[in-house]
KELUM-868175 format. One line per field, with one value per atom (N, C-alpha, C, CB): x, y, z; chain; residue number from 1. Coordinates in pm, whole numbers. Atoms other than C-alpha are relative to their C-alpha. Glycine has a CB too. Example, Ala and Ser with C-alpha at 12.3 -4.5 7.8 and 13.67 -1.06 7.14 Angstrom:
2
c1 <- (89  1230  90  -99  -82  1367  -77  41)
c2 <- (-119  -450  120  3  -119  -106  109  46)
c3 <- (0  780  0  125  -6  714  73  -142)
chain <- (A  A  A  A  A  A  A  A)
n <- (1  1  1  1  2  2  2  2)
// end
This chain:
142
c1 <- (85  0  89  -96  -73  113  -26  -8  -57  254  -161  227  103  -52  -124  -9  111  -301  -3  23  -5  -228  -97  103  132  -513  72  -200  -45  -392  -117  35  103  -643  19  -40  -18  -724  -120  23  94  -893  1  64  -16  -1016  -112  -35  99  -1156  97  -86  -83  -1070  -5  -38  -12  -1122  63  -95  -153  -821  -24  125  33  -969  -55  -122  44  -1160  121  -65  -111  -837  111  62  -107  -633  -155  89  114  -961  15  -215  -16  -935  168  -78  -85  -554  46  90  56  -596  -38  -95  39  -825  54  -123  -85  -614  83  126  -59  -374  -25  -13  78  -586  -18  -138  71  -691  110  -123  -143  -341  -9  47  -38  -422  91  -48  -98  -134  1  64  37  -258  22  -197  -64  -105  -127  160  65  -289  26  -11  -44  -288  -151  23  105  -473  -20  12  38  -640  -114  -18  125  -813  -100  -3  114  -1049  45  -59  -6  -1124  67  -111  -118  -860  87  48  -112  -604  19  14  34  -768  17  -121  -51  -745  151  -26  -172  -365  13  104  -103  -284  -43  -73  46  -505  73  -201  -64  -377  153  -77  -202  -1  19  110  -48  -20  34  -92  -65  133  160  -85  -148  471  -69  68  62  229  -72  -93  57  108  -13  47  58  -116  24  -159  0  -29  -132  72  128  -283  -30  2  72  -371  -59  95  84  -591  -36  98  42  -714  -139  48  140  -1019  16  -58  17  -1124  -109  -33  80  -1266  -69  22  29  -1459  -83  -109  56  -1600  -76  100  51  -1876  -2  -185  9  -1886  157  -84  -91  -1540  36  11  -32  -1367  26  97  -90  -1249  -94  139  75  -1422  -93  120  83  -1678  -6  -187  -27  -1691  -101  25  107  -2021  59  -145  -61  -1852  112  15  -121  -1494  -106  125  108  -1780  8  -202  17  -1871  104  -101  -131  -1548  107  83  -51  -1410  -86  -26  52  -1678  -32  -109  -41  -1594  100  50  -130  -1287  14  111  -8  -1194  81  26  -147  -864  -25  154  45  -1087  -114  -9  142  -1445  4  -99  22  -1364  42  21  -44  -1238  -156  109  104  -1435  -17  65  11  -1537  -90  -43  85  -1715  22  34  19  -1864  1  -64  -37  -1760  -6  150  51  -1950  -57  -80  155  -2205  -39  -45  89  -2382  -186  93  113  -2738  -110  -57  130  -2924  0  97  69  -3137  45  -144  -32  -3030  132  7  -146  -2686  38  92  -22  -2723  3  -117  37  -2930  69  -102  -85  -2721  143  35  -155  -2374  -48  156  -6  -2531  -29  -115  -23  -2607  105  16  -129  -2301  152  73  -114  -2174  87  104  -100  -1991  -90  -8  29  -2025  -64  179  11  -2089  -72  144  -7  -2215  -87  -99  -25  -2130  28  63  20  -2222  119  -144  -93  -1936  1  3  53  -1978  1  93  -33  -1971  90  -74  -106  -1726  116  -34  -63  -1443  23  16  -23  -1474  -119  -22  137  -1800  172  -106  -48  -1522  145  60  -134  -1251  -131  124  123  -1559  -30  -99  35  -1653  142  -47  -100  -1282  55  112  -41  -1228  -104  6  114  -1577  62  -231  -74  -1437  130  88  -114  -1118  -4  59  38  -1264  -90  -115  22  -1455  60  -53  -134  -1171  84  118  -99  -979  -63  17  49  -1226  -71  -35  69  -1339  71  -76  -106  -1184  8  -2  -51  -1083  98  21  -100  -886  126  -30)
c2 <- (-117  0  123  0  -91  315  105  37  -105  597  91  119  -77  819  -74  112  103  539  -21  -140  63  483  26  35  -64  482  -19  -145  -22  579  -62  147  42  365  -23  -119  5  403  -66  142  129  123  77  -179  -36  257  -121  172  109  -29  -54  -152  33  -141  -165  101  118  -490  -67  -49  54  -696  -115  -64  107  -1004  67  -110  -76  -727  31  104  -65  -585  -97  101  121  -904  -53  -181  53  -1032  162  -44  -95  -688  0  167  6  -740  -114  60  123  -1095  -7  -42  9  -1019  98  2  -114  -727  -102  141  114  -992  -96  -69  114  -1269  79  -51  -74  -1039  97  100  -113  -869  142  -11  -133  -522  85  13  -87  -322  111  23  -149  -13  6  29  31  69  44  104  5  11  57  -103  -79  262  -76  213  13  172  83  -114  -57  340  -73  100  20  225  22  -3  -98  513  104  50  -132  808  98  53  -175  1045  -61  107  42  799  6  -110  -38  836  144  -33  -86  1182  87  -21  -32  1195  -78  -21  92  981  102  -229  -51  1193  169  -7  -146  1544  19  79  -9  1457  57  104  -69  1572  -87  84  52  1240  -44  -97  64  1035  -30  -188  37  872  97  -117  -95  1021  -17  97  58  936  100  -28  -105  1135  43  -60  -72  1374  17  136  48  1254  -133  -4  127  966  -98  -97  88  874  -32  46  47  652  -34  -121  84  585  -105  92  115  246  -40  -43  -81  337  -123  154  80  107  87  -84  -136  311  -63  65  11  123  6  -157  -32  218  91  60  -153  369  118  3  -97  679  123  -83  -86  864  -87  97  133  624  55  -36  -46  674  83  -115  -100  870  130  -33  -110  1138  7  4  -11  1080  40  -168  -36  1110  195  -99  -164  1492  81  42  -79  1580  1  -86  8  1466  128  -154  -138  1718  120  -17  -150  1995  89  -16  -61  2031  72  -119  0  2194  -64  111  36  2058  -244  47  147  1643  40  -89  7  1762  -88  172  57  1587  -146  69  129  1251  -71  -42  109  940  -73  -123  136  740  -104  39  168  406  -42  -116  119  234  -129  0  153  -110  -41  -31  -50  -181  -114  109  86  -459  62  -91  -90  -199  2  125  25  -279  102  -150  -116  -1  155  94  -108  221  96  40  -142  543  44  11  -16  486  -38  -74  41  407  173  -122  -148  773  92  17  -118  956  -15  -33  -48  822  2  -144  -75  908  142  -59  -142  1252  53  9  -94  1322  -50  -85  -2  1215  -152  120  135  847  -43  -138  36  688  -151  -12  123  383  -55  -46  63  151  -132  121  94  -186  -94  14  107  -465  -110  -90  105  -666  -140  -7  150  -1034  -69  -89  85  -1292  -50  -86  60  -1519  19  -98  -15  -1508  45  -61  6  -1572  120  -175  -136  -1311  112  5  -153  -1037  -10  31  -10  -1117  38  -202  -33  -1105  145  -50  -120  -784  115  -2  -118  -611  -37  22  -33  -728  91  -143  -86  -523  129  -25  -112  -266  51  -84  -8  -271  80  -144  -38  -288  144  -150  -187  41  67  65  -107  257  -2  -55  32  104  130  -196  -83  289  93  -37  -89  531  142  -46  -114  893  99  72  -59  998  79  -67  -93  1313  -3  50)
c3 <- (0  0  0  121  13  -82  102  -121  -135  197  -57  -21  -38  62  1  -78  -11  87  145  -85  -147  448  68  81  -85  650  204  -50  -124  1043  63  39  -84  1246  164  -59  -143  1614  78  49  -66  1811  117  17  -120  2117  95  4  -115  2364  93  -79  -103  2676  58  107  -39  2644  -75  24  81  2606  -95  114  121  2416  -138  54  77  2154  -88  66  69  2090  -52  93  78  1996  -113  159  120  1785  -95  86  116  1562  -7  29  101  1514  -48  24  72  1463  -121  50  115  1227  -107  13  122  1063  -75  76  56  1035  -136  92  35  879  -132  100  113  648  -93  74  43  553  4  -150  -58  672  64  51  -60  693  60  -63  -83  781  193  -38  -167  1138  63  67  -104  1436  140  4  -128  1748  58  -7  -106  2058  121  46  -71  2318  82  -57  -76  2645  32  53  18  2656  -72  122  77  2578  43  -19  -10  2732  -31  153  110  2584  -144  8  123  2281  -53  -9  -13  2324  -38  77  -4  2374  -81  127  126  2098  -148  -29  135  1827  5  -14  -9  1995  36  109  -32  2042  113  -110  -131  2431  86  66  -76  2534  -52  38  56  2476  -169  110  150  2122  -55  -4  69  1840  -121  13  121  1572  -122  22  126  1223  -51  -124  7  1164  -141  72  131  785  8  -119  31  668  147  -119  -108  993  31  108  -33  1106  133  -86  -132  1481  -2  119  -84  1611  74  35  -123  1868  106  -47  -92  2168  96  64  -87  2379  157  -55  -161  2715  20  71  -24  2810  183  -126  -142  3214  7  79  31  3244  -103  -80  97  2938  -122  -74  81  2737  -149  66  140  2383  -84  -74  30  2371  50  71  -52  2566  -60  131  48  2371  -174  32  114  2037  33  43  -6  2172  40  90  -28  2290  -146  144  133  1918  -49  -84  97  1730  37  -64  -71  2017  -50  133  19  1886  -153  22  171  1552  -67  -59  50  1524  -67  221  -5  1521  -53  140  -21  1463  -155  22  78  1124  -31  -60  5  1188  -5  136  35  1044  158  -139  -113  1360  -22  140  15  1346  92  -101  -87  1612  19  25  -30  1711  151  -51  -102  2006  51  -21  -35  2205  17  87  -29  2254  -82  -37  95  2084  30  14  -78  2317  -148  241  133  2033  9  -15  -47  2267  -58  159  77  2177  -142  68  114  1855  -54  -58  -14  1812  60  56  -70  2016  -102  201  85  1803  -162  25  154  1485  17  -114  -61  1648  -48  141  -43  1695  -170  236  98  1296  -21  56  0  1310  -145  174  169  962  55  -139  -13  1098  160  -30  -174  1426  -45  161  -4  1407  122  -66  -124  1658  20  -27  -26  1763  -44  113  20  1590  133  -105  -116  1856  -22  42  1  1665  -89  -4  84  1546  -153  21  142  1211  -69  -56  -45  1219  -44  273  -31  1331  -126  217  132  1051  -111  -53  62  817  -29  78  -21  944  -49  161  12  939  -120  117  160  568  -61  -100  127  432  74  5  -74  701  -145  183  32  519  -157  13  158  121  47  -104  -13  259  12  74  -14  373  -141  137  61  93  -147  -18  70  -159  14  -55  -20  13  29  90  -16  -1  102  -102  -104  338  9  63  -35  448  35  71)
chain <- (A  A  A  A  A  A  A  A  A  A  A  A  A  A  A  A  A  A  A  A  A  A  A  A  A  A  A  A  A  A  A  A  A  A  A  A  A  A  A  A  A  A  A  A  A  A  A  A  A  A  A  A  A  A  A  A  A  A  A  A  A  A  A  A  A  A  A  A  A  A  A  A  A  A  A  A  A  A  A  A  A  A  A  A  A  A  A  A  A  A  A  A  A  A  A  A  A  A  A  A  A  A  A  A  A  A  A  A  A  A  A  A  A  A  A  A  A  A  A  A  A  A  A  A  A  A  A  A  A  A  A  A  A  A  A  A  A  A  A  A  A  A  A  A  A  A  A  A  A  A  A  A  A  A  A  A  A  A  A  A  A  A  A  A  A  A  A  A  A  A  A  A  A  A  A  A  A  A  A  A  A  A  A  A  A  A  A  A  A  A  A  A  A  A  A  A  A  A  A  A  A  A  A  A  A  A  A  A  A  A  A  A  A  A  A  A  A  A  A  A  A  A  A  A  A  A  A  A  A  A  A  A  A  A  A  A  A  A  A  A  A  A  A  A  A  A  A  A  A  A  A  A  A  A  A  A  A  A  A  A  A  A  A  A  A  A  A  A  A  A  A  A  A  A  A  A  A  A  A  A  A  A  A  A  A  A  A  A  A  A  A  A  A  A  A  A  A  A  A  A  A  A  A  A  A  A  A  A  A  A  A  A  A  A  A  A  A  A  A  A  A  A  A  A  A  A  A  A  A  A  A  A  A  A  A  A  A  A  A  A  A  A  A  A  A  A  A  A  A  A  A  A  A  A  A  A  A  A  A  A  A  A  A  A  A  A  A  A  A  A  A  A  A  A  A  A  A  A  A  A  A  A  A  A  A  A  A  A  A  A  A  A  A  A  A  A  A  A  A  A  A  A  A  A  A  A  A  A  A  A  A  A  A  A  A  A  A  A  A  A  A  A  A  A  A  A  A  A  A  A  A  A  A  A  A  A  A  A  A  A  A  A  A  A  A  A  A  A  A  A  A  A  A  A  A  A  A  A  A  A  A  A  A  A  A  A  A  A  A  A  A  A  A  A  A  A  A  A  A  A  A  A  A  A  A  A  A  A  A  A  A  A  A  A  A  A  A  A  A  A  A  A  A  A  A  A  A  A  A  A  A  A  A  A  A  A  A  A  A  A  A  A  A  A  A  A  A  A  A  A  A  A  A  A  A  A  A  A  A  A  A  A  A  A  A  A  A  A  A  A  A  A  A  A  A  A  A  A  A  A  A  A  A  A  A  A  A  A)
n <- (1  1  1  1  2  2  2  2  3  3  3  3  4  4  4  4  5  5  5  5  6  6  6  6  7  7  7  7  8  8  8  8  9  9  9  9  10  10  10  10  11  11  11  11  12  12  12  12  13  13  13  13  14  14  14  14  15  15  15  15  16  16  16  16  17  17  17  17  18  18  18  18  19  19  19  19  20  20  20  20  21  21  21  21  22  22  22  22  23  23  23  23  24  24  24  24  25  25  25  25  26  26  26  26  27  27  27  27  28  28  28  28  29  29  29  29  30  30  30  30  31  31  31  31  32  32  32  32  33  33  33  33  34  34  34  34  35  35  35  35  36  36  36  36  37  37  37  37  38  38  38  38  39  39  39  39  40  40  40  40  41  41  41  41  42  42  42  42  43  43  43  43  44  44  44  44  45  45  45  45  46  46  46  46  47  47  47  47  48  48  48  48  49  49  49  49  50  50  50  50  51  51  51  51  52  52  52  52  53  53  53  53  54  54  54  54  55  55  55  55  56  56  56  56  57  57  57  57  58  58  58  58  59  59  59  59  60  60  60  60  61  61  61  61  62  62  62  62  63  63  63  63  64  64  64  64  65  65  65  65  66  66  66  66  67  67  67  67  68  68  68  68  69  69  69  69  70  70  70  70  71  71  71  71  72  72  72  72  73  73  73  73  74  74  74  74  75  75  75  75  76  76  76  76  77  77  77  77  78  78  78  78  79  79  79  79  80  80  80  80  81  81  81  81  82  82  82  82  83  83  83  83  84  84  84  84  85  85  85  85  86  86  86  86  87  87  87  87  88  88  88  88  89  89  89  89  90  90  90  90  91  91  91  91  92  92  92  92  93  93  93  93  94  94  94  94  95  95  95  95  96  96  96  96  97  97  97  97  98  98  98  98  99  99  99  99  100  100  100  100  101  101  101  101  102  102  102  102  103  103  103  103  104  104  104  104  105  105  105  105  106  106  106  106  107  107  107  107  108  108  108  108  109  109  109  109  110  110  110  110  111  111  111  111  112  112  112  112  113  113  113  113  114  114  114  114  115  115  115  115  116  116  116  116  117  117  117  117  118  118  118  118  119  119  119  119  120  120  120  120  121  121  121  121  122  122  122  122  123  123  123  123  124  124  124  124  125  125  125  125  126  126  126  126  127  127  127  127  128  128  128  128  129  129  129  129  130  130  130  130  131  131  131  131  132  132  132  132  133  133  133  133  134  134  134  134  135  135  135  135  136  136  136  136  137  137  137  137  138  138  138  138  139  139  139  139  140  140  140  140  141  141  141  141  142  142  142  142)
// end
């Protein structure tokens, strides 16, 4: 893939089996595109605004987003993203168990391209992060 094709992706969830099943399935699926992680949402934070040690390059980036999360949950890391001017335009996509309608309505509110239910198995969530993948791949992000 080429350096201006790169898509910067940032997984933000705080559960540790979630986060080996999406680079598993990056894997599986030969997705090179680099993978940043974030436990919540003020890590998420500091990785997209460069105010920690990491720091996500501020072209072609997509967030991952998980909404039950400690610390800052990803409905609140959602309105604190399109507070800002310097983020209010990042793609986010939900990746979530989250099936509650409120939060469905509330993160299209607030702009996410997407909100996607977690598969249960395995082979479900490779599934899921190859159509993931062929979307970004043709789709013309900033």
């Amino acid at each position: 893939m080429s350096e201006s094709k790169m898509l910067h992706i940032l997984l933000v969830d705080d559960d540790e089996v979630d986060i080996m099943n999406v680079q598993r399935a990056f894997r599986k699926n030969n997705i090179v595109n680099p993978l940043y992680v974030a436990h919540n949402g003020l890590e998420a934070l500091e990785l997209l605004r460069g105010t920690g040690d990491a720091k996500i390059p501020s072209e072609r980036r997509l967030v991952l987003l998980d909404l039950n999360m400690p610390k800052m949950n990803g409905l609140e890391l959602l309105r604190e993203i399109r507070s800002d001017p310097a983020l209010h335009a990042l793609t986010v996509i939900v990746l979530t168990t989250s099936d509650d309608e409120r939060d469905k309505v509330e993160a299209y509110n607030l702009n996410i391209s997407g909100y996607i239910l977690k598969p249960v198995t395995f082979g479900a969530f490779v599934d899921a992060m190859a159509t993931l993948n062929k979307y970004w791949a043709i789709n013309e992000l900033p």
